[in-house]
MDTraj code that builds the backbone (N, CA, C; nanometers):
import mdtraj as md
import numpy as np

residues = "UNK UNK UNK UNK UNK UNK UNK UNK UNK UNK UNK UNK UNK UNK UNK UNK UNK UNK UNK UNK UNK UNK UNK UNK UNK UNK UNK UNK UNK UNK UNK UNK UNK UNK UNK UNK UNK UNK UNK UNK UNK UNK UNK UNK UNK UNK UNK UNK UNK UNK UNK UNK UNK UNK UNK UNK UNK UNK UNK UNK UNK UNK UNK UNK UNK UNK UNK UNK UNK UNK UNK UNK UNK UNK UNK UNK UNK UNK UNK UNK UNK UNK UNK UNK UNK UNK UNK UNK UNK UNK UNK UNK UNK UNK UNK UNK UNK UNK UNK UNK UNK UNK UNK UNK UNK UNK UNK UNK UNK UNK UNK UNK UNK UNK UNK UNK UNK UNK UNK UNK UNK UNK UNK UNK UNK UNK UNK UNK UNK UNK UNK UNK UNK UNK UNK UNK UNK UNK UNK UNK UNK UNK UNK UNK UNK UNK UNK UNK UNK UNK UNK UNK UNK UNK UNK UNK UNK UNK UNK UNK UNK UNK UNK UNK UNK UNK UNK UNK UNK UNK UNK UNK UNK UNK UNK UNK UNK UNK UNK UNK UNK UNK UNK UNK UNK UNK UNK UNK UNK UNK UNK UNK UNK UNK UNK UNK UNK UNK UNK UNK UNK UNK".split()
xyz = np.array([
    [0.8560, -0.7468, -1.5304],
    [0.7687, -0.8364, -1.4546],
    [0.8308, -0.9749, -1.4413],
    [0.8661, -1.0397, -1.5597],
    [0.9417, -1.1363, -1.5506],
    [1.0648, -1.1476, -1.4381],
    [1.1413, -1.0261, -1.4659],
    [1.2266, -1.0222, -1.3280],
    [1.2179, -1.0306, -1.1751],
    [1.0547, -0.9483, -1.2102],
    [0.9803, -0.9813, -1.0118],
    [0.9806, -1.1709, -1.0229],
    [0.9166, -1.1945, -1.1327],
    [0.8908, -1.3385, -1.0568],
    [0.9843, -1.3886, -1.0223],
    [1.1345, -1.4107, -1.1206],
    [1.2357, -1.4777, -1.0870],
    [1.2832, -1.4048, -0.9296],
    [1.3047, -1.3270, -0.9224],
    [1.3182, -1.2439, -0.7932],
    [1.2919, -1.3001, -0.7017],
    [1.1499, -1.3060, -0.6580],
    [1.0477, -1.3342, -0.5587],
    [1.0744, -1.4568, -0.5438],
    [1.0306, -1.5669, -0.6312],
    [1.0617, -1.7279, -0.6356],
    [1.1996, -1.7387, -0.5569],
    [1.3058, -1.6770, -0.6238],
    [1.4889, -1.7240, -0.5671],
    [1.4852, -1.6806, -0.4472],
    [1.4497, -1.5352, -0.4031],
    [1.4583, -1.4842, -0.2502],
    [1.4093, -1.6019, -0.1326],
    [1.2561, -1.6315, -0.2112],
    [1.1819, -1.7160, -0.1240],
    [1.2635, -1.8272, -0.1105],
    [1.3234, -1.8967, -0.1987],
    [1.3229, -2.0167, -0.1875],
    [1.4817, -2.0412, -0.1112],
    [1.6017, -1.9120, -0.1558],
    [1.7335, -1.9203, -0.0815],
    [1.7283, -1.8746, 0.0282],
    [1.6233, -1.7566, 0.0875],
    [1.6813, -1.7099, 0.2232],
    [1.5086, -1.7209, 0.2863],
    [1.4062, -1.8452, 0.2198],
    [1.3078, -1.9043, 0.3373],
    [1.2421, -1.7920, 0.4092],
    [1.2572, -1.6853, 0.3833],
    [1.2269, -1.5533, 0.4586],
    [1.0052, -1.6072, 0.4852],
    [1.0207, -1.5164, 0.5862],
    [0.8686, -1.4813, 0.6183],
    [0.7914, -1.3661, 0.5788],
    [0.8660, -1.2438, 0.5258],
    [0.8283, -1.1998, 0.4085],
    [0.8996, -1.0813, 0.3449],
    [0.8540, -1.0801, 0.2148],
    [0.9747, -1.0066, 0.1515],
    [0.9088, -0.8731, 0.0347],
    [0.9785, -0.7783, 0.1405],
    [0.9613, -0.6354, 0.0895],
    [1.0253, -0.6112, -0.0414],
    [0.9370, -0.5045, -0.0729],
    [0.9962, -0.4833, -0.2345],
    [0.9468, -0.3504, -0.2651],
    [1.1318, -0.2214, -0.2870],
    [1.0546, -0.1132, -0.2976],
    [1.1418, -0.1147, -0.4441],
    [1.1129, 0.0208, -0.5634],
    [1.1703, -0.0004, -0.6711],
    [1.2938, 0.1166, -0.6640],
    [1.3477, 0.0690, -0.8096],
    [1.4605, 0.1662, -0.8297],
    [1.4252, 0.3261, -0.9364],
    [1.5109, 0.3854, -0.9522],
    [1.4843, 0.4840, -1.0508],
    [1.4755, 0.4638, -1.1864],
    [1.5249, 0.3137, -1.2804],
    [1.4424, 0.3131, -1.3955],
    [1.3577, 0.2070, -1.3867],
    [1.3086, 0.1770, -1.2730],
    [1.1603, 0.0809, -1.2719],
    [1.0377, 0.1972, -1.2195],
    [1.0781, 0.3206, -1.1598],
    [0.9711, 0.4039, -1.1744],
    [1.0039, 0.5322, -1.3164],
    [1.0757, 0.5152, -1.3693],
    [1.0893, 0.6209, -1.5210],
    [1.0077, 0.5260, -1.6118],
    [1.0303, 0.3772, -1.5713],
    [0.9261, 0.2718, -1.7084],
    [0.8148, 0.2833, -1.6435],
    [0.7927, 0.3073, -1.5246],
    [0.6264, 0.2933, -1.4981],
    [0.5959, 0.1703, -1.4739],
    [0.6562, 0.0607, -1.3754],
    [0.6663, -0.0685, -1.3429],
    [0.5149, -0.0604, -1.2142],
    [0.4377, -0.1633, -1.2635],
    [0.2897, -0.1677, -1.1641],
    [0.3466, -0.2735, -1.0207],
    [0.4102, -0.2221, -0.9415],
    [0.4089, -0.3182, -0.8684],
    [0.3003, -0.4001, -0.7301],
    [0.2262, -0.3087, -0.7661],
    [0.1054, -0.4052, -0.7025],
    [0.0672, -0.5453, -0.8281],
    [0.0701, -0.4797, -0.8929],
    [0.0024, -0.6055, -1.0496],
    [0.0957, -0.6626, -1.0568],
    [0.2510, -0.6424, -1.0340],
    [0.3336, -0.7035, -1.1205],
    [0.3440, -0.8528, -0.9455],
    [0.3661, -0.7798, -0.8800],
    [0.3466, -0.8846, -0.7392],
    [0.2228, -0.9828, -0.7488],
    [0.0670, -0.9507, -0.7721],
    [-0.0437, -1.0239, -0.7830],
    [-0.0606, -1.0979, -0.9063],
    [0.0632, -1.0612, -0.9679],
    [0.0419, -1.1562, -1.1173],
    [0.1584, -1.3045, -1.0755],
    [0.2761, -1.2763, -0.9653],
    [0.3641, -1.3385, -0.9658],
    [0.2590, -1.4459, -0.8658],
    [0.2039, -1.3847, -0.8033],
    [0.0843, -1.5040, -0.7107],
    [0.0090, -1.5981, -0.7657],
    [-0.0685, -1.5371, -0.8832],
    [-0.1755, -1.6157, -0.9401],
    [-0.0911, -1.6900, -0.9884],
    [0.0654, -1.6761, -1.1136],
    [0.1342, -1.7382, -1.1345],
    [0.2154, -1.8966, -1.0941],
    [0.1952, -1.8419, -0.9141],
    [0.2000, -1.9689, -0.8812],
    [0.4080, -1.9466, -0.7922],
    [0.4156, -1.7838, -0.8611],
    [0.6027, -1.8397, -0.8158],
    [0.6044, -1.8005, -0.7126],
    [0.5013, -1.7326, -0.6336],
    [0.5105, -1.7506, -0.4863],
    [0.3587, -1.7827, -0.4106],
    [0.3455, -1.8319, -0.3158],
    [0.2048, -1.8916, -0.2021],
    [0.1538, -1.7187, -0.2278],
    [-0.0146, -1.8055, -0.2591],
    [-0.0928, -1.6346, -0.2617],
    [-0.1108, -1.5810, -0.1157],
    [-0.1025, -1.6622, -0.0460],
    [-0.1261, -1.5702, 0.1096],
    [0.0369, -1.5130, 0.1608],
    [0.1595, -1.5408, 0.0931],
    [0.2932, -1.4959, 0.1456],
    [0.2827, -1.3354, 0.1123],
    [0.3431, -1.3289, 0.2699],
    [0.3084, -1.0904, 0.2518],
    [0.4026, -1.0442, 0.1680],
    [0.4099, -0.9518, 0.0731],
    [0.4775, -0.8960, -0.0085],
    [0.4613, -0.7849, -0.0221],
    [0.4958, -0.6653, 0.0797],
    [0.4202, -0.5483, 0.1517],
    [0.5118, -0.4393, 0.0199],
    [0.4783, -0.3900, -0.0415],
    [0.5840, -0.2758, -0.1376],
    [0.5929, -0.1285, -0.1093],
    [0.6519, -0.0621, -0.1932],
    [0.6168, 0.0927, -0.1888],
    [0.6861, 0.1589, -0.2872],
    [0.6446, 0.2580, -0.3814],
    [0.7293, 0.3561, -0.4781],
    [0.8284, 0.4210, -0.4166],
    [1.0001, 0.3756, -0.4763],
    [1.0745, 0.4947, -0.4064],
    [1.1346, 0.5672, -0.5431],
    [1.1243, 0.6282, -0.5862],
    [1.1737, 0.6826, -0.6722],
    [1.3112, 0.7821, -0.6227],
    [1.4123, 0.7634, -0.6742],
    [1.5299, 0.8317, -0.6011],
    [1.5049, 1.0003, -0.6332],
    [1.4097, 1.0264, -0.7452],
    [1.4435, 1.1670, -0.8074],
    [1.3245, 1.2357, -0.7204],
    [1.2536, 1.1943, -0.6078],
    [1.1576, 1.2489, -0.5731],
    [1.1788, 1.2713, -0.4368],
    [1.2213, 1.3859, -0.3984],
    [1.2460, 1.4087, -0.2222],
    [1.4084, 1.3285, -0.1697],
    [1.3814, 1.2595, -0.0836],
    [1.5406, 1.2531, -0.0093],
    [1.5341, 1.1086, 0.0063],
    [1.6250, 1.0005, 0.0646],
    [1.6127, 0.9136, 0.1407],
    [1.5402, 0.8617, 0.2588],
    [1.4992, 0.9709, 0.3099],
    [1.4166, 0.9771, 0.4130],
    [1.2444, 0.9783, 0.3343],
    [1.2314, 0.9964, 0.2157],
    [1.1082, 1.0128, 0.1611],
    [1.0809, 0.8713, 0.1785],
    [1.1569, 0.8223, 0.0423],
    [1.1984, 0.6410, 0.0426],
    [1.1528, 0.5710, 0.1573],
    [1.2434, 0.6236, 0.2690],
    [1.2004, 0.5771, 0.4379],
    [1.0920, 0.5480, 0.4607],
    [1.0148, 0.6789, 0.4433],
    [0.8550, 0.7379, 0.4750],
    [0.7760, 0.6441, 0.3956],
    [0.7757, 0.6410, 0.2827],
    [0.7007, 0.5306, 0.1648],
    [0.6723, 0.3710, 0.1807],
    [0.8431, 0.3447, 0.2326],
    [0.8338, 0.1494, 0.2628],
    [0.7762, 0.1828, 0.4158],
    [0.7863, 0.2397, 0.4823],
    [0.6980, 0.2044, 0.6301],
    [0.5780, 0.2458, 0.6355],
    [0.4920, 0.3243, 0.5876],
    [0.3707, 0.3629, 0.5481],
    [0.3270, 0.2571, 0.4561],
    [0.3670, 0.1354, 0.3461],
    [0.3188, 0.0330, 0.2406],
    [0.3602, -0.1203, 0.3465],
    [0.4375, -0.1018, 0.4599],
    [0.4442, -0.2090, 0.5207],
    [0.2845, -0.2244, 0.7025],
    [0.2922, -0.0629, 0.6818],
    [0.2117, -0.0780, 0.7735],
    [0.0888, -0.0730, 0.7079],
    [0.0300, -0.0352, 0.5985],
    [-0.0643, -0.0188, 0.5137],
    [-0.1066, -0.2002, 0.4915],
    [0.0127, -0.2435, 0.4065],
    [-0.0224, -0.4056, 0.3903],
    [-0.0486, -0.4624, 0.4915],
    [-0.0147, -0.4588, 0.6340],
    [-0.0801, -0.5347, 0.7005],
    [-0.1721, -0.5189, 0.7817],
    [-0.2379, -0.3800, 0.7938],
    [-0.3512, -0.3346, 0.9263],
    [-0.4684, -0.3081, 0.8230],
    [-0.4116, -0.2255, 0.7194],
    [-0.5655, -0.1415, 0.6183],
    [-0.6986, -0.2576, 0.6367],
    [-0.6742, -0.3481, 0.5549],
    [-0.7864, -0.4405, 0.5720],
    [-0.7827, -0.5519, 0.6616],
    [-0.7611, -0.5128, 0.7703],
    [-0.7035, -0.6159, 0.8714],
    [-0.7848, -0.5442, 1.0073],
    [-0.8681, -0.4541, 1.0250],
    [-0.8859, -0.3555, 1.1581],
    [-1.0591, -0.3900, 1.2054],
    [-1.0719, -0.4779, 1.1685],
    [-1.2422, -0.5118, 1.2072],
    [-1.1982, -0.5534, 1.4162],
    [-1.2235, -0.5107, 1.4624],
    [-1.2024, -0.5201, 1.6258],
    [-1.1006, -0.4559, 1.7047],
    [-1.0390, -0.3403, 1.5926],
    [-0.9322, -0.2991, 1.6254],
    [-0.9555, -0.1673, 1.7309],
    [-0.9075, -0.0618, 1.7610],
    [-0.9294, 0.0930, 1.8095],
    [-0.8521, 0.1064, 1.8689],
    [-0.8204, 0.2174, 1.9073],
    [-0.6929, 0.2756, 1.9782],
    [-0.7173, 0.2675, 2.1042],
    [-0.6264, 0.2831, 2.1712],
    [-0.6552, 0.2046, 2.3206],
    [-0.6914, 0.0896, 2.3753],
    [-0.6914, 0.0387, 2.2741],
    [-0.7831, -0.1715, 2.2963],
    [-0.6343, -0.2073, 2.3472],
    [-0.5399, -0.1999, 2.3864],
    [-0.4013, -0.2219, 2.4542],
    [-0.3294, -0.0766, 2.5069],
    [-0.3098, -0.1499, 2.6478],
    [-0.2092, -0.0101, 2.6911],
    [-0.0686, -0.0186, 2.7203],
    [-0.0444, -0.0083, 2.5798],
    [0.1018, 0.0383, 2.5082],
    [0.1011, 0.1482, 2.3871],
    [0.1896, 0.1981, 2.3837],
    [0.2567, 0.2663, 2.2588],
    [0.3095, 0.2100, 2.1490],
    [0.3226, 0.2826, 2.0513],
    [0.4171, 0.2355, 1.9538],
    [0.4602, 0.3540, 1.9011],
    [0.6362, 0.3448, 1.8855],
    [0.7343, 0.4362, 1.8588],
    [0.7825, 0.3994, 1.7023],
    [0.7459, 0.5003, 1.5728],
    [0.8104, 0.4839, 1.4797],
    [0.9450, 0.6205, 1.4832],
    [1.0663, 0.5355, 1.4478],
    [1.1760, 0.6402, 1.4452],
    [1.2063, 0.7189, 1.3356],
    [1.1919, 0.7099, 1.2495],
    [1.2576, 0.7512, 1.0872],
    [1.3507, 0.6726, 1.0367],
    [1.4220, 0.7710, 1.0004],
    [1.5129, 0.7212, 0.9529],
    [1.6198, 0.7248, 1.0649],
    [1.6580, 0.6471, 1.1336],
    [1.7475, 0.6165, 1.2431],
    [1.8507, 0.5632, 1.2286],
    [1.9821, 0.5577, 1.2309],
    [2.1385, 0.5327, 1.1614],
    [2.2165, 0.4843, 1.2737],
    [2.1520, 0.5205, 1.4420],
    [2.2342, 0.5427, 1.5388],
    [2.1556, 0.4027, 1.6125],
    [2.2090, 0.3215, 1.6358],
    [2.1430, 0.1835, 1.7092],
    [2.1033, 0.2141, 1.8389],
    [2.2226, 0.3112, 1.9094],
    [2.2203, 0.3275, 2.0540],
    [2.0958, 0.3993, 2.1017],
    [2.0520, 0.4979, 1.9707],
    [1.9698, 0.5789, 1.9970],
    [1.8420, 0.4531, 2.0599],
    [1.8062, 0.3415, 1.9415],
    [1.6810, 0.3166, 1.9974],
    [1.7096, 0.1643, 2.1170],
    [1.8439, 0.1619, 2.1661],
    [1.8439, 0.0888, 2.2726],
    [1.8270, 0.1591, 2.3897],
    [1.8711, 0.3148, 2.4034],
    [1.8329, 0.4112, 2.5014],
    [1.7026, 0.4217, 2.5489],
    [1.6597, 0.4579, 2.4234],
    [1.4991, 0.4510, 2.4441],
    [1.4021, 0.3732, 2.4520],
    [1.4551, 0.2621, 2.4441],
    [1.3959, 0.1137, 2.4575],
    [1.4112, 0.1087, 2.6609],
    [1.5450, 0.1010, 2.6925],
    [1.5667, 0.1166, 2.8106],
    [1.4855, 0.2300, 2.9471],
    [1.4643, 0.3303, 2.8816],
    [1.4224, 0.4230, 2.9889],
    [1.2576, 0.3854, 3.0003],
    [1.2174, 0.3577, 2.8520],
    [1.0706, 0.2791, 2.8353],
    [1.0720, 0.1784, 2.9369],
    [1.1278, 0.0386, 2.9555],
    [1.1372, -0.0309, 2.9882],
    [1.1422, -0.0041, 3.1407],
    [1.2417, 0.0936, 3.2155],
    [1.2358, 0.1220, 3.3387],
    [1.1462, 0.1775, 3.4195],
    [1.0427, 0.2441, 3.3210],
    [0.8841, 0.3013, 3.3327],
    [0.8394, 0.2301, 3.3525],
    [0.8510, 0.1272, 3.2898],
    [0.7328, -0.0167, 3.2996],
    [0.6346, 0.0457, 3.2010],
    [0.6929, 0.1060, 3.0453],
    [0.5831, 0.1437, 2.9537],
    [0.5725, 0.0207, 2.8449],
    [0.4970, -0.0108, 2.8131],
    [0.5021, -0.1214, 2.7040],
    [0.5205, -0.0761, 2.5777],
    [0.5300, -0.0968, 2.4993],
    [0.5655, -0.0588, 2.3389],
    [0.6109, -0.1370, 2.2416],
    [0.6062, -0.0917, 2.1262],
    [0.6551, -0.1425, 2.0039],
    [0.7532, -0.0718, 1.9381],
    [0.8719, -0.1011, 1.8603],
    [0.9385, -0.0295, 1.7932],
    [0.9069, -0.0718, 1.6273],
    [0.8505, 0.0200, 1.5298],
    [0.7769, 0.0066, 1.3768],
    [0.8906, 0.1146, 1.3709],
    [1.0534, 0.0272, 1.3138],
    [1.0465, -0.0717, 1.3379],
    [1.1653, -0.1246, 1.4106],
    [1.2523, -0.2497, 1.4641],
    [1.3291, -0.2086, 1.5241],
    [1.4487, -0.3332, 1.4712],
    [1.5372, -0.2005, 1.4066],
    [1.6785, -0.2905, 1.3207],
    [1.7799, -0.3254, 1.4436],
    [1.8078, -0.2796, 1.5621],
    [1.8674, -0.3201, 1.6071],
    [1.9918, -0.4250, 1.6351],
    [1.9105, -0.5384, 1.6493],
    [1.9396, -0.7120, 1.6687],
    [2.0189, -0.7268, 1.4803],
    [1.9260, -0.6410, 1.3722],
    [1.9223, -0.7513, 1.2321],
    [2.1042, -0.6712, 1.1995],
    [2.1282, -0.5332, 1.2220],
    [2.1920, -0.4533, 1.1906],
    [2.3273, -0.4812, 1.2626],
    [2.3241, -0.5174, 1.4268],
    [2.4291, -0.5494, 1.4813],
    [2.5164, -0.6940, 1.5181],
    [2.4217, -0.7541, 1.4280],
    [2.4345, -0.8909, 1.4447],
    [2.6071, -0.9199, 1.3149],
    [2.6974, -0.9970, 1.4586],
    [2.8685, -0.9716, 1.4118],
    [2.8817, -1.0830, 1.3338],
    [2.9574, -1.0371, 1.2307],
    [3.0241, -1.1791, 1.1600],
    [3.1178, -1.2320, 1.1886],
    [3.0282, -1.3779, 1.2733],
    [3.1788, -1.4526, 1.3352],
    [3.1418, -1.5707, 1.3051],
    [3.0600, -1.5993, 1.1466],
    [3.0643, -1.7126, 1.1018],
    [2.9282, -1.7759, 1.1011],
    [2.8400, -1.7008, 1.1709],
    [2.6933, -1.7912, 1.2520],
    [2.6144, -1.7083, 1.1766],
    [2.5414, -1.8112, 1.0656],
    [2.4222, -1.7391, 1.0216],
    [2.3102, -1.7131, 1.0921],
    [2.3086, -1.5513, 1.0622],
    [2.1573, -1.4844, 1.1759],
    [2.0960, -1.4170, 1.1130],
    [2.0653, -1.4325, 0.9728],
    [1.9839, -1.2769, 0.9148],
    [1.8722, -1.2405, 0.9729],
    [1.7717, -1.2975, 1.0475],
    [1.6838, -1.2738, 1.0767],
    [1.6737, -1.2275, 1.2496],
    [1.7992, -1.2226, 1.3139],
    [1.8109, -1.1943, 1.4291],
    [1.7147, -1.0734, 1.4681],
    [1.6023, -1.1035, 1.5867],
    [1.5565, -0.9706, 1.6342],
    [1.4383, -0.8983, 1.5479],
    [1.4235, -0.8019, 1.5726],
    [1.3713, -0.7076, 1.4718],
    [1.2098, -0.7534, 1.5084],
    [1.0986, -0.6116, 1.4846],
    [0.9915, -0.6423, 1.4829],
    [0.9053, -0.7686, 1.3794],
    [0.8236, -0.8153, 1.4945],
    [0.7090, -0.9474, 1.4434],
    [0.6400, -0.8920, 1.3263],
    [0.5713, -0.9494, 1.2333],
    [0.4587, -0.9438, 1.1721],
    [0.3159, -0.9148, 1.2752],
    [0.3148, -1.0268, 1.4096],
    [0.2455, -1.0065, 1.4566],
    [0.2010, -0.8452, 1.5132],
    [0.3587, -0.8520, 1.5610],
    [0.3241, -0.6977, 1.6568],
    [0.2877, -0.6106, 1.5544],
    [0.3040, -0.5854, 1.4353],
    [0.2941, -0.4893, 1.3180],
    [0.1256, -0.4804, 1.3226],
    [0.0887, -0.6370, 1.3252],
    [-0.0444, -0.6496, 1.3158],
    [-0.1613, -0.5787, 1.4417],
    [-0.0641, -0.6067, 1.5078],
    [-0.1502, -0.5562, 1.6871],
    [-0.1134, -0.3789, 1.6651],
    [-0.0416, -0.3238, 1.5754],
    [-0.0380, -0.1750, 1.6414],
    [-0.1502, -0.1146, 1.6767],
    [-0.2105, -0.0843, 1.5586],
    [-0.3899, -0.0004, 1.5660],
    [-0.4190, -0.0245, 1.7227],
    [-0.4353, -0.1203, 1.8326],
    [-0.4511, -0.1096, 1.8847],
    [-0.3902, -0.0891, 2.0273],
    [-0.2875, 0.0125, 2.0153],
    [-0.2130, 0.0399, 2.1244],
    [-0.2876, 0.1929, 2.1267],
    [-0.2807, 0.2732, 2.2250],
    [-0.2747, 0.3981, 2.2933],
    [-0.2997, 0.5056, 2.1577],
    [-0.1491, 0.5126, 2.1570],
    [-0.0844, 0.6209, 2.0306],
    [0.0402, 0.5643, 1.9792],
    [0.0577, 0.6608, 1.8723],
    [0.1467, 0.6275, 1.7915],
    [0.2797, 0.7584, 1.8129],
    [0.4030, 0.7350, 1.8534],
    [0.4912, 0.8471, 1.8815],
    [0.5941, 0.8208, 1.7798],
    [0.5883, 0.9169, 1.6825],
    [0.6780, 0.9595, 1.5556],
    [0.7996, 1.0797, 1.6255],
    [0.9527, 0.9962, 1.6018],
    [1.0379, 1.0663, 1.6873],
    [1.0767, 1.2083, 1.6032],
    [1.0773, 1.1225, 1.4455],
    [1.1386, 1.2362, 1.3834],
    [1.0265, 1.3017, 1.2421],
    [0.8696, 1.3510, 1.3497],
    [0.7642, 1.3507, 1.1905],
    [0.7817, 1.4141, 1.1104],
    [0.9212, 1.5241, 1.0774],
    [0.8979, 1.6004, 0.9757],
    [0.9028, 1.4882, 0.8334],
    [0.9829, 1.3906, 0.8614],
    [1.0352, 1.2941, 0.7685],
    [0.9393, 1.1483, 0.7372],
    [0.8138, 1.2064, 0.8506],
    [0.6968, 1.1210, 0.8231],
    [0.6012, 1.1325, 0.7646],
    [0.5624, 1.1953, 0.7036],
    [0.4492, 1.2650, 0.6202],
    [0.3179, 1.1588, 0.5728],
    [0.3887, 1.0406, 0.5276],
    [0.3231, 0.9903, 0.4666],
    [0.2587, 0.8685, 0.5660],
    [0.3292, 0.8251, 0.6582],
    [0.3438, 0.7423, 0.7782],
    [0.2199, 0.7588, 0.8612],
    [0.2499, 0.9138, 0.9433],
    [0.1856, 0.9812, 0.9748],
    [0.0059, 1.0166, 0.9443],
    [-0.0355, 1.0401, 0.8200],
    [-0.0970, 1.0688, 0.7503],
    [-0.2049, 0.9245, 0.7488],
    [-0.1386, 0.8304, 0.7493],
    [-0.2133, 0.6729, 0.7427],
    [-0.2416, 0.6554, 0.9074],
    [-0.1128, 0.6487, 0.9762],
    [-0.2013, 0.6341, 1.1139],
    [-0.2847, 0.7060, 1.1485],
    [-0.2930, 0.8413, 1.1469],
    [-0.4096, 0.9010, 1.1972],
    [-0.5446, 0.8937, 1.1842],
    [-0.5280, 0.8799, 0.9815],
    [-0.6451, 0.8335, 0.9133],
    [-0.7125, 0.6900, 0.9501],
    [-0.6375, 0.5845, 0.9146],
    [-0.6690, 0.4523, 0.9396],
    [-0.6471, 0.4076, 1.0832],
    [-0.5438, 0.4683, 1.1567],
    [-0.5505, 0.3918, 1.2998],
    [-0.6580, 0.4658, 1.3915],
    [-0.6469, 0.6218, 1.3475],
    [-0.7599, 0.6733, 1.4569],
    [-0.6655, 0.7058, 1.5758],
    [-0.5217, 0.7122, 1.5486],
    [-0.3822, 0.7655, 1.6490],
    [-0.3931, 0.9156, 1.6587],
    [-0.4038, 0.9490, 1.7512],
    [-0.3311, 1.1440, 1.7846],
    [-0.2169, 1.1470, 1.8374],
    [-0.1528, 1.1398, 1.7515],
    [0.0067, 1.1404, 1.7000],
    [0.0323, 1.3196, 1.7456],
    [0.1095, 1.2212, 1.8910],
    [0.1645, 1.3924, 1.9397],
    [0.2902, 1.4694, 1.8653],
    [0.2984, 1.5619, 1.8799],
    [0.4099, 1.6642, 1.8505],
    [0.4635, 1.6492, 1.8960],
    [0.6298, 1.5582, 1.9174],
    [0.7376, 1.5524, 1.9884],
    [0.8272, 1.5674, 1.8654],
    [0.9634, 1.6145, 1.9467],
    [1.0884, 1.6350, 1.8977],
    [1.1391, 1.5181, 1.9107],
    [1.2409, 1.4740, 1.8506],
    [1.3481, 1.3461, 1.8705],
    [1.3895, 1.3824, 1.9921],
    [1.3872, 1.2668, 2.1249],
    [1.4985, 1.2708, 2.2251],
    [1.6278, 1.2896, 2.2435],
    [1.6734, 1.4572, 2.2093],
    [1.8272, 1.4348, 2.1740],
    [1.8543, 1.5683, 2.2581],
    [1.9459, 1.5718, 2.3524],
    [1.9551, 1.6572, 2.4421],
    [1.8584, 1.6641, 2.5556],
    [1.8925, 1.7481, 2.6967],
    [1.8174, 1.7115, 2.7661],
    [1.6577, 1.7582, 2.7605],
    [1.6535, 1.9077, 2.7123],
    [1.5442, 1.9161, 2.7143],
    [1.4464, 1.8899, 2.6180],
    [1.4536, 1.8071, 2.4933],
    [1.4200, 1.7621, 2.4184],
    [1.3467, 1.5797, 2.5053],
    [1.4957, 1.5376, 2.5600],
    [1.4576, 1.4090, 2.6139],
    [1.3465, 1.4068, 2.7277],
    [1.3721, 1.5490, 2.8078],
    [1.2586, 1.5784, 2.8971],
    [1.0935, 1.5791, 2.8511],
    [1.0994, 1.6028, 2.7830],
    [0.9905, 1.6495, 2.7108],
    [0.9346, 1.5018, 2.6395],
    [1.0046, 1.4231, 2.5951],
    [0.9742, 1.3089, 2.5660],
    [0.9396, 1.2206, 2.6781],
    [0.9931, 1.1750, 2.7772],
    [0.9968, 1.1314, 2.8910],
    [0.8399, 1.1876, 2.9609],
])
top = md.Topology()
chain = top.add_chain()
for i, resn in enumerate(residues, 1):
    res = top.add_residue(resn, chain, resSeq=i)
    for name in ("N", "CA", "C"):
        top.add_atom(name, md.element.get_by_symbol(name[0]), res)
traj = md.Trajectory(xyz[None], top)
């Protein structure tokens, strides 16, 4: 616990961030580390502002794949900010989408699909979109924060259309919260990869 605070305090205070995720390792879940308590104790404490978001999630490496991990921090980031946040919310109160990818490795993939969206004239969100933070070159110019989805927009999802999960086998848990809490009918699509896959998405 002591280590979250020092943690939390130095992150905040060297890289000024707007907010800072925190999932654990494999012997902070073998000790049984509370990180909801151990985060709400570092608040009352004082080493970080009680309203700064500090969205978490259990990844335990010995439990499922990387893609579980995946599934866990985006299900505790979308959880921290909509769960008690949805008083005026419903699906369809905006007509847009929102596209969660998985675990996505390939940048081009979600500039493609950003693009053909865009030529529709479909509106959307990408939950979430590394793009900008991931391709951003080192030529000296600090950018960590280049790009990448708002807090806000995170906040506005619940009320888009639906929710389109490219790759849900690897969403389980993701999945499972939007439907429940957003009130999304989260269609059955395949990832856009080949044509008739992309057809079908399209």
């Amino acid at each position: 616990q002591k280590n979250m605070f020092d943690g939390l305090a130095n992150a905040k205070a060297l890289y000024k961030p707007e907010i800072i995720a925190v999932s654990t390792t494999c012997m902070a879940e073998v000790i049984g580390d509370d990180l909801n308590a151990f985060i709400n104790n570092a608040k009352k404490e004082g080493h970080i502002e009680k309203d700064f978001p500090v969205p978490f999630a259990h990844t335990p490496s010995f439990v499922g794949s990387h893609t579980t991990g995946w599934d866990n921090m985006e299900e505790g980031i979308l959880r921290y900010f909509t769960l008690n946040d949805m008083a005026g919310k419903k699906a369809g109160n905006k007509a847009s989408i929102n596209l969660i990818p998985g675990f996505e490795t390939y940048l081009g993939n979600y500039r493609v699909i950003k693009r053909m969206l865009s030529e529709m004239g479909v509106a959307h969100t990408m939950l979430s979109d590394p793009t900008e933070v991931f391709d951003t070159p080192a030529d000296g110019e600090f950018r960590m924060y280049s790009g990448g989805t708002t807090i806000a927009e995170i906040k506005d999802a619940p009320n888009a259309i639906t929710t389109i999960m490219l790759q849900p086998a690897q969403l389980e848990k993701t999945k499972k919260f939007v439907e429940n809490t957003w009130n999304h009918d989260v269609p059955k699509l395949n990832i856009p990869m080949g044509v008739e896959w992309t057809d079908e998405f399209l």
